[in-house]
ZAMARGU-4260 file (C-alpha; in steps of 0.2 Angstrom, whole numbers, plus 5000, padded with zeros to 4 digits):
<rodrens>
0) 5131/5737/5662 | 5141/5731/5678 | 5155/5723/5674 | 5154/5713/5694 | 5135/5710/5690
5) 5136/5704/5673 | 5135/5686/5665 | 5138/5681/5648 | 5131/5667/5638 | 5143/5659/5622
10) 5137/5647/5610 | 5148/5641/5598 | 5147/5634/5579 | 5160/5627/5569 | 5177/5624/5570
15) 5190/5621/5584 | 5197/5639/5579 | 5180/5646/5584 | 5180/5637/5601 | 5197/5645/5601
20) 5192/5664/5599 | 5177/5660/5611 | 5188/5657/5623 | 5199/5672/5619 | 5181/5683/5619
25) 5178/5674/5638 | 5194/5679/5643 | 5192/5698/5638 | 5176/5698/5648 | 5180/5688/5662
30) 5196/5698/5665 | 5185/5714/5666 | 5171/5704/5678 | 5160/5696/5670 | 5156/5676/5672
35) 5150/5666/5662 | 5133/5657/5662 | 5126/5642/5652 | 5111/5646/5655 | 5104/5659/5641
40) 5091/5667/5652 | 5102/5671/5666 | 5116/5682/5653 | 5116/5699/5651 | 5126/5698/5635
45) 5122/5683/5623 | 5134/5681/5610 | 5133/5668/5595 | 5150/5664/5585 | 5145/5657/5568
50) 5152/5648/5556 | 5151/5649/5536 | 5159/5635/5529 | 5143/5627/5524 | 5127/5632/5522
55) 5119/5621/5536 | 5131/5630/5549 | 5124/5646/5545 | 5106/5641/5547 | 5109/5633/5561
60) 5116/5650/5569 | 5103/5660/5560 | 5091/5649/5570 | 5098/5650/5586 | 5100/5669/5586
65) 5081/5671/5578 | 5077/5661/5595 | 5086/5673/5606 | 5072/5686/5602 | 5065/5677/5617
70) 5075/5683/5628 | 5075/5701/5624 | 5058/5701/5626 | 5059/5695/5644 | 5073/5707/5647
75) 5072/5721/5636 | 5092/5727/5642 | 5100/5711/5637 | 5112/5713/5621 | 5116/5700/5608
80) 5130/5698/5596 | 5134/5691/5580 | 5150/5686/5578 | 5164/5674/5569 | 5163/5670/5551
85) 5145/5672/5546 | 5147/5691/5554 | 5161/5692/5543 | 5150/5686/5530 | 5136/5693/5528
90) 5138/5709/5539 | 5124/5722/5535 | 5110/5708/5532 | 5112/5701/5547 | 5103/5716/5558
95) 5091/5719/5544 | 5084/5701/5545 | 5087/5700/5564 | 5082/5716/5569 | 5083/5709/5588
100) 5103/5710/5587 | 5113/5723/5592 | 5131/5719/5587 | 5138/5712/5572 | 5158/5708/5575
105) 5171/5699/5562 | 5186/5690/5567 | 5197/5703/5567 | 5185/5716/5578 | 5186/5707/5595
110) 5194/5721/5605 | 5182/5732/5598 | 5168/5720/5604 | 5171/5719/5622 | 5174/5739/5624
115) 5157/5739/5617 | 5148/5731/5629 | 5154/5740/5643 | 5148/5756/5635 | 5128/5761/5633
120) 5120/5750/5625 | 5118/5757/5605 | 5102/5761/5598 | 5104/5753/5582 | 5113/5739/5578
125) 5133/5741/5577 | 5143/5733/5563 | 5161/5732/5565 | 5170/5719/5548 | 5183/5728/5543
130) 5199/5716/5541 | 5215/5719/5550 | 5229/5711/5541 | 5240/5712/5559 | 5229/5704/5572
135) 5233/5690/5580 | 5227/5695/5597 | 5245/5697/5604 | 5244/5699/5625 | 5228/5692/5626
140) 5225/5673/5632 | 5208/5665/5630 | 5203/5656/5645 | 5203/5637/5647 | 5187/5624/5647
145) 5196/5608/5650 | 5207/5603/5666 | 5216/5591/5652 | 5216/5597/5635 | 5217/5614/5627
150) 5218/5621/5608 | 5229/5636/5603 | 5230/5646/5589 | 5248/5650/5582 | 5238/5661/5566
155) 5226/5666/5560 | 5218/5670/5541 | 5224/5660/5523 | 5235/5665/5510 | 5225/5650/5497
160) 5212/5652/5486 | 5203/5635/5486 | 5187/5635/5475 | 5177/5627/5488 | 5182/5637/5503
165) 5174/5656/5512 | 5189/5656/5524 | 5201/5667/5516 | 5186/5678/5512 | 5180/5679/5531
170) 5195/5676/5538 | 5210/5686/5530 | 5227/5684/5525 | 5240/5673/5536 | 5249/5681/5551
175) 5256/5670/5561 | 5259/5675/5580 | 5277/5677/5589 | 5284/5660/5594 | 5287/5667/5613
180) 5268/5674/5615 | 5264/5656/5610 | 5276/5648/5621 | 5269/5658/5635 | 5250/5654/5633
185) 5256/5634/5631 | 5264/5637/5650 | 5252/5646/5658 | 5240/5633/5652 | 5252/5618/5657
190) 5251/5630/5674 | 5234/5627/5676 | 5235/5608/5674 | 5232/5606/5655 | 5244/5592/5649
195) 5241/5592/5629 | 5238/5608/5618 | 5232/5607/5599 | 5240/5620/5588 | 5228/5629/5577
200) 5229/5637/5560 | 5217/5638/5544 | 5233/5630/5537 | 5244/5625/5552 | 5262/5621/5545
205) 5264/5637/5534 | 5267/5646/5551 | 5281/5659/5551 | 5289/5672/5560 | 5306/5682/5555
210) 5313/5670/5569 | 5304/5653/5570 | 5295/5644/5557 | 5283/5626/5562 | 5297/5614/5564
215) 5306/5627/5576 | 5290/5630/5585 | 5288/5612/5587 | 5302/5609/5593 | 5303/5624/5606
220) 5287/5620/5613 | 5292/5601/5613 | 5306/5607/5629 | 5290/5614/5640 | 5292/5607/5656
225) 5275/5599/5661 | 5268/5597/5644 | 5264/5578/5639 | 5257/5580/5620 | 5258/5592/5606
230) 5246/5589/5592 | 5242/5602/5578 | 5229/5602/5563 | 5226/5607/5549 | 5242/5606/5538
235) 5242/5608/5521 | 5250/5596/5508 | 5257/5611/5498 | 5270/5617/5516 | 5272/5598/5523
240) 5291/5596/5521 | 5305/5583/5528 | 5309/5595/5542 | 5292/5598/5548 | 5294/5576/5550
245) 5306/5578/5558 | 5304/5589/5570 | 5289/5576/5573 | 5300/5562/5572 | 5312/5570/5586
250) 5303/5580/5596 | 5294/5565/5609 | 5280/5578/5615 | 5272/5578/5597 | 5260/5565/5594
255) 5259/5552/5583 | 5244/5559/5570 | 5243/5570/5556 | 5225/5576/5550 | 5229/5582/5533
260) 5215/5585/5522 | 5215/5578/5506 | 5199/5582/5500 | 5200/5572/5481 | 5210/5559/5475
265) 5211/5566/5457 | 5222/5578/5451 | 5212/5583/5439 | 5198/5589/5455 | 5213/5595/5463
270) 5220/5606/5449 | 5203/5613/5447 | 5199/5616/5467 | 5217/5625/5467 | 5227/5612/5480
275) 5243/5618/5473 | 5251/5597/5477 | 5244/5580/5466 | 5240/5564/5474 | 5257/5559/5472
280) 5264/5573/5481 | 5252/5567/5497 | 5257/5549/5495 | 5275/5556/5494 | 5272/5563/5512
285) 5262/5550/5520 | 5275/5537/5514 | 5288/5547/5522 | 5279/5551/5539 | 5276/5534/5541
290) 5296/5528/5537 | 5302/5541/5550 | 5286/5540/5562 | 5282/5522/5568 | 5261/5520/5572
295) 5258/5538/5564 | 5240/5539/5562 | 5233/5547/5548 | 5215/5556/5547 | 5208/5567/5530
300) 5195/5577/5526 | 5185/5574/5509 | 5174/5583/5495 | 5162/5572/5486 | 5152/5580/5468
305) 5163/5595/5467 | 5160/5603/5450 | 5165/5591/5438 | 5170/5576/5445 | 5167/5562/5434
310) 5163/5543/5441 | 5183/5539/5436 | 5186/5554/5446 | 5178/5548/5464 | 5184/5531/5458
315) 5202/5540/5461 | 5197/5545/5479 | 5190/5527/5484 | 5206/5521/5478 | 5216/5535/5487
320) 5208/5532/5501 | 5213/5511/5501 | 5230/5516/5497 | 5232/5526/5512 | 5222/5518/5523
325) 5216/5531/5533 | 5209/5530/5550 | 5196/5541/5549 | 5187/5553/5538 | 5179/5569/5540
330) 5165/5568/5521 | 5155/5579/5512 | 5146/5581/5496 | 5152/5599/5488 | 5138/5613/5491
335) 5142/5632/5483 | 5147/5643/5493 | 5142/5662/5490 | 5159/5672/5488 | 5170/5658/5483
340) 5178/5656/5466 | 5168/5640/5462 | 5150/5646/5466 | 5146/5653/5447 | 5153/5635/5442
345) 5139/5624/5434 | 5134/5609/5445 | 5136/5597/5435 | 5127/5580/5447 | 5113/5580/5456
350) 5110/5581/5475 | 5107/5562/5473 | 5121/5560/5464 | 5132/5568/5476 | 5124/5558/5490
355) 5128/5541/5484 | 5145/5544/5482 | 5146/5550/5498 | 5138/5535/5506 | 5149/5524/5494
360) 5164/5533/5502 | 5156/5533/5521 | 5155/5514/5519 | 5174/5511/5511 | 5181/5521/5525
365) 5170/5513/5538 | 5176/5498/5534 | 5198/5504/5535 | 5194/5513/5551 | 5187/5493/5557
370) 5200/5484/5550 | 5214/5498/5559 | 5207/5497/5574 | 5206/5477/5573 | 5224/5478/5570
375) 5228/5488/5586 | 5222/5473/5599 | 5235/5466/5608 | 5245/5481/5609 | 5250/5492/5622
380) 5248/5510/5622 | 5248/5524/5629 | 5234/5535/5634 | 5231/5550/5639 | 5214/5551/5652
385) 5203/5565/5648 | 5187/5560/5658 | 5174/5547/5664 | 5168/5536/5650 | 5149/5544/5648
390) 5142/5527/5648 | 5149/5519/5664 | 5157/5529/5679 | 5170/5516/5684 | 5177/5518/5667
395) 5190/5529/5658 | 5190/5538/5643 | 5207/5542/5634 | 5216/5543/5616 | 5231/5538/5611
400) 5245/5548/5604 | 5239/5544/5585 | 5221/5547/5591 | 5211/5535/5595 | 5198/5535/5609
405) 5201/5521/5622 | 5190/5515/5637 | 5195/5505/5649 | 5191/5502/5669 | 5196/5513/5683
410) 5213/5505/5690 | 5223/5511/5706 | 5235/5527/5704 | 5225/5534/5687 | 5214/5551/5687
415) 5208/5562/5676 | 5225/5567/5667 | 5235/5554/5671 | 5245/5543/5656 | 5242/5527/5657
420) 5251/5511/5646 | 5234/5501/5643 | 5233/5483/5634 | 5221/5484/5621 | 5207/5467/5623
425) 5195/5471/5607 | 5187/5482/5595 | 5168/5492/5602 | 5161/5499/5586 | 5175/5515/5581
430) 5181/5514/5600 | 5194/5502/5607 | 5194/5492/5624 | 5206/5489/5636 | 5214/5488/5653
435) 5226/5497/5662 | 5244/5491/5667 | 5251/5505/5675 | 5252/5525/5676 | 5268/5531/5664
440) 5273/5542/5680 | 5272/5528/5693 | 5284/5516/5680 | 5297/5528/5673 | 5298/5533/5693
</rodrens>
């Protein structure tokens, strides 16, 4: 294949770290050439990175690469790839059932990948998941797709062993990358017009190098010239300390959220999902972020109907939930997971069941993410534009630093980019109103 000829097609499932390693997959292939295409018909190379967190992410990539047969009918030289967790995952099966495909590449194969497809194309099917404990892609810097906002992984892999969770399986163990590879993908990015980066990591705040741990990369990156907003997810309650707020607290780049996943209320669901922390260990710290953080935002993700979980159990989460108050919620009822700890472990509600409660639990935090929001008119923030409202061209769409998405209309001085202090009038649904006062550049000038 020509490398100056060649286009490449990327489709994406799951989470913001496989956006990420897309990106870094881009980068390889546009270094040596190639240019990216969203048009499927046009690629020379379609490549599929896939999910395996839940089952419906899998079938959704296992249909869209079935569909691809399509294309490798019209243009019999094309070659597709499997990649991300669900390569990781199932491995062997995945040629056998998709006899169409031509490479199957885990996480820790990427390098190996994009040598590949400047070679001959192979005659069978080439599977490459064997787990390199020292990857972390050092040198190479995944290209950007946003002119405001990009996300950066600082490690990769999991050292925990939640029942619930595949990652560590298809992932690996932690490594985290060298503070000053990080530092310089974050100005090269800033370079480029990018004014907020989002730190990426299965578990975000056990990051550590022989030199740097979080707090210290925090606050390194909080001195880059250029840089407007820091956020980070996911941190784990288990390595959420005082220092790590405040590093938050001090360093002014570092926005004012934290998505911390929660994912029970009960100890008695969180001892058997393997947490390692209690629920008053993770009020412990959201009492603490708040004292030391003024406006901190928080958001969570939730389990519903894991394995055992009694009525007074989700009645702990509801609760939890309240007490908190969180701003929003990413819900799901449990669904086993082949290769984790808890898929042999007895079901012990029905799909019904499990949906109810999840409604139950949609509708309680449906109603704190109103009542929060309510509480922010009249106030003025500030918010960081990152492009035109989709319903109306003369209008903005931002978030502010603890993550809410603003709209307001286009004023004088403001672009794509820019921060802007803007009065919040009222309340739309999960979204906020408001009107622009000024540009932050144009008043602290």
């Amino acid at each position: 294949m020509s490398a100056q000829a060649g286009k490449y097609f990327l489709a994406t499932f799951g989470c913001q770290m496989n956006v990420y390693d897309s990106n870094l997959i881009g980068g390889m292939l546009e270094k040596r050439g190639m240019l990216a295409t969203g048009e499927a018909d046009e690629a020379d190379v379609l490549i599929v990175n896939t999910c395996s967190i839940r089952g419906g992410a899998e079938d959704r990539a296992y249909a869209r690469i079935a569909g691809m047969r399509y294309y490798k009918r019209r243009k019999p030289g094309v070659r597709i790839a499997v990649i991300g967790c669900m390569a990781q995952n199932h491995g062997d099966k995945i040629p056998v059932e998709l006899d169409h495909v031509d490479y199957v590449v885990g996480p820790d194969n990427y390098r190996q990948l994009e040598g590949m497809l400047f070679q001959d194309r192979p005659k069978t099917a080439q599977v490459l998941t064997e787990q390199n404990a020292f990857e972390n892609y050092e040198g190479i810097m995944a290209r950007l797709d946003s002119a405001v906002t990009c996300h950066i992984t600082i490690m990769r892999g999991c050292n925990k062993r939640c029942t619930y969770c595949i990652v560590p399986t298809v992932r690996g163990v932690e490594r985290s990358r060298e503070a000053a590879s990080i530092v310089a993908e974050v100005e090269r990015a800033v370079g480029e017009g990018v004014k907020e980066v989002c730190l990426l990591g299965q578990t975000v705040n056990s990051y550590r190098t022989a030199d740097d741990d979080f707090p210290a990369l925090l606050r390194k990156l909080d001195k880059i010239p250029g840089l407007e907003r820091i956020r980070f997810t996911s941190p784990h309650p288990r390595h959420f300390d005082s220092e790590t707020i405040r590093a938050m607290a001090e360093s002014p780049k570092v926005c004012r959220h934290l998505h911390m996943p929660v994912q029970s209320g009960s100890n008695t669901m969180l001892k058997r999902m393997r947490r390692q922390y209690t629920r008053e260990r993770f009020l412990e710290i959201v009492a603490e972020a708040r004292a030391a953080i003024p406006g901190v935002g928080f958001t969570t993700d939730i389990i519903v109907g894991y394995p055992g979980e009694t009525e007074a159990d989700f009645a702990e989460t509801l609760s939890l939930v309240e007490e908190v108050g969180f701003d929003s919620a990413y819900t799901f009822a449990y669904s086993p997971r082949e290769g984790t700890p808890a898929f042999d472990e007895a079901e012990t509600l029905t799909a019904a069941e499990k949906q109810e409660r999840l409604e139950r639990l949609i509708q309680a935090q449906f109603r704190i993410s109103e009542r929060n929001l309510e509480a922010m008119t009249g106030r003025v923030e500030e918010v960081l534009i990152e492009e035109r409202a989709t319903r109306n061209e003369g209008e903005w769409m931002g978030k502010t630093s603890c993550f809410k998405k603003v709209i307001f209309p286009h004023a004088p001085g403001l672009e794509k980019g820019s921060l802007a202090r803007v009065l919040i009038l009222s309340r739309s649904g999960l979204v906020l109103r408001g009107e622009a006062l000024e540009a932050v550049e144009a008043l602290e000038g």
